[in-house]
C-alpha positions in Angstrom: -23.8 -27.0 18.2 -22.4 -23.7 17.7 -19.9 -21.7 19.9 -21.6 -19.5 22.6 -21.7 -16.0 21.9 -19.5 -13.7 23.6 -21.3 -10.1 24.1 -18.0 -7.5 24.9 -18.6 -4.5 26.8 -19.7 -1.4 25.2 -16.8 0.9 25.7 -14.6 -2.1 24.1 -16.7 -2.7 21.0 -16.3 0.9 20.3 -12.2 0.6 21.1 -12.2 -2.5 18.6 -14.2 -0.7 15.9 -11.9 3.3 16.2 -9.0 1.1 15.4 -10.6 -0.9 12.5 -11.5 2.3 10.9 -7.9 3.9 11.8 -6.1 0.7 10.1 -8.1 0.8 6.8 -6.8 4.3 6.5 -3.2 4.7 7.9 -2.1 1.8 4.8 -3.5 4.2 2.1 -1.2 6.8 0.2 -1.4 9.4 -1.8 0.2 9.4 -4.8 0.8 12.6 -7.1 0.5 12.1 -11.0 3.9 11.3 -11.7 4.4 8.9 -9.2 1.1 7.1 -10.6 2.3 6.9 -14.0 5.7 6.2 -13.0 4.5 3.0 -10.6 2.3 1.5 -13.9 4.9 2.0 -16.3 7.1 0.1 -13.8 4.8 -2.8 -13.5 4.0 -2.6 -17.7 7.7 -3.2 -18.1 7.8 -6.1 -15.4 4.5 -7.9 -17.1 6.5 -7.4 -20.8 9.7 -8.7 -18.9 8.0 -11.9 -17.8 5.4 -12.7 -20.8 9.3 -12.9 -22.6 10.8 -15.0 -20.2 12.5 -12.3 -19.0 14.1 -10.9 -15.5 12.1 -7.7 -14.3 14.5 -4.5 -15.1 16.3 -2.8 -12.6 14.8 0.4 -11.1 17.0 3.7 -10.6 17.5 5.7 -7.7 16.0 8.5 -9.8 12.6 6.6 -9.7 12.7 5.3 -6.3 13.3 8.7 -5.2 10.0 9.8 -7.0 8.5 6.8 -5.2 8.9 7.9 -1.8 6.8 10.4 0.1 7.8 14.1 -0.4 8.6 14.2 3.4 11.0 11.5 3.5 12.7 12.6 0.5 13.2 16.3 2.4 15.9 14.2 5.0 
């Protein structure tokens, strides 16, 4: 038999569903072109690294600085 159904009041349902749609959209960035093409040529390197038997290479300060949001680089 299955579990009864629990019907939540209105003003919750639409409490439950604001904050689904706000969670979706606050883990989403923006990137800008060069931090794109710097993020695949990262993981390219780590994928050669590992079909070798390799350890992934090290990553700069130069390119996590790119990385990072141009706010929190401004600190």
């Amino acid at each position: 038999m299955p579990p009864e159904r629990i019907t939540l009041p209105r003003k919750v349902r639409e409490y439950f569903a604001e904050i689904g749609k706000r969670g979706g959209q606050a883990g989403r960035r923006e990137l800008t072109r060069q931090q794109a093409k710097l993020l695949v040529a990262i993981r390219e390197a780590k994928r050669a690294a590992q079909k070798e038997g390799k350890p992934p290479p090290k990553i700069d300060r130069k390119q996590l600085a790119l990385l990072q949001k141009p706010e929190a680089r401004r600190r």
